[in-house]
C-alpha positions, 0 to 999 in steps of 0.5 A: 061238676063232670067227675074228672073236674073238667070242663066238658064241651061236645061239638057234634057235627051231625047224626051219622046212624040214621035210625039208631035208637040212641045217637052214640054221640049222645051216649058220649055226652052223658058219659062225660059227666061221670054220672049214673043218671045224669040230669040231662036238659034239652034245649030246641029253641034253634027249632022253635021248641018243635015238640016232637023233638022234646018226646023223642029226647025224653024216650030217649034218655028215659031209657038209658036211666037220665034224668031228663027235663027240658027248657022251652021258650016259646011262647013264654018260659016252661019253668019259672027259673031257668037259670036254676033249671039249667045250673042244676044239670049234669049235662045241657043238650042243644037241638040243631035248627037255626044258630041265628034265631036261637041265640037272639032268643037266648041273649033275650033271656039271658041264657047267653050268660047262664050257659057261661056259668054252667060252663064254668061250674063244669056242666057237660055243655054238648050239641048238634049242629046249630048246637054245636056252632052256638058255643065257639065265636061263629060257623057257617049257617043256613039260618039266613036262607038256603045260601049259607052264611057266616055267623060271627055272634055265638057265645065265645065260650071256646075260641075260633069257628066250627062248621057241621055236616061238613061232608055230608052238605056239598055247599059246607066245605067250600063255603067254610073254606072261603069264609076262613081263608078271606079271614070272615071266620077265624081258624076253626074245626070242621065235623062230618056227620057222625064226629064230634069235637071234644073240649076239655076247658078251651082246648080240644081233646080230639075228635070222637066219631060213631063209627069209622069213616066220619072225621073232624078237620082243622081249617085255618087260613094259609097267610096267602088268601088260601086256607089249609084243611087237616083231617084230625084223627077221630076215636071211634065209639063204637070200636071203644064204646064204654058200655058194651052192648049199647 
């Protein structure tokens, strides 16, 4: 349980600081859990278990003093528990990379109804990208092709839709416009690269972004077979950061 007693979910649209040595938004996700040295696991199956992507996070929070560990699986599970690996986390971390293929693959191991019960048991859930989508109802998706998609399967832990790089993909904001407005996906929040939605149980508690500049928006359908877009306003991390010098 995060030392608050909340629910804790970051929704991160995209990395904003290419070449930061540490994601300030990742920062924030281990902050949330109130821990020292967080236990922190990361699951990349949305890339097919890359590797590289494993050595990167573990250099990572290796140096900021988590505990990491990751689970796999591809070809087979890495752990012959991963319902005990996952609930015995401070926080869960998800990689980007297909939201289709990654939850198929959850729901053959059952992962879909441990990420609930880590939820529940106020475990930090937090994710980029296809990370991020796999915890509301749906998003937009290249998972399908280069053109994007809907995708209407995720795990329904907070109501609604998300969509990442929201400025940084031209085709994102129209084509998450016209899915809401025609009522394929249901009224959602959108990040740029950089912002982050921050849920404390199923309510947001605001945007958080690494610097100024990334944003997060409400998107909702306008009743006509438009849809109206809100721009909310972000905290910046790297204005308020809670541990100066990082």
């Amino acid at each position: 349980m995060a030392a608050d007693g909340q629910r804790h979910i970051l929704a991160i649209g995209g990395f904003g600081t290419p070449g930061a040595d540490f994601p300030v938004l990742i920062r924030h996700a281990l902050d949330l859990s109130g821990a020292d040295r967080p236990r922190v696991c990361v699951l990349n199956t949305a890339m097919g278990d890359e590797p590289g992507a494993y050595v990167r996070m573990y250099s990572r929070l290796s140096q900021r003093g988590a505990r990491p560990s990751h689970l796999q699986l591809f070809p087979q599970p890495n752990v012959s528990d991963p319902a005990g690996l996952l609930l015995s986390q401070d926080v869960i971390f998800v990689g980007g990379g297909s939201v289709a293929n990654m939850l198929a693959v959850w729901r053959v191991h059952g992962l879909d109804q441990v990420m609930r019960q880590a939820w529940e048991a106020g475990i930090v859930l937090a994710g980029v990208s296809a990370g991020a989508i796999c915890w509301f109802e749906g998003g937009t998706t290249d998972s399908f092709g280069p053109e994007l998609r809907p995708f209407t399967a995720g795990l329904g832990l907070l109501a609604g839709s998300f969509c990442p790089h929201y400025s940084s993909e031209a085709a994102r904001r129209p084509a998450y416009q016209a899915l809401v407005a025609d009522g394929t996906l249901a009224t959602g929040i959108a990040c740029d690269d950089g912002a982050a939605a921050h849920f404390a149980g199923p309510e947001l508690a605001g945007i958080v972004a690494d610097g100024p500049g990334a944003a997060g928006y409400l998107v909702r359908a306008d009743g006509t077979g438009g849809c109206t877009e809100e721009q909310l306003a972000a905290i910046s991390l790297q204005a308020n950061p809670q541990h100066p010098g990082d």
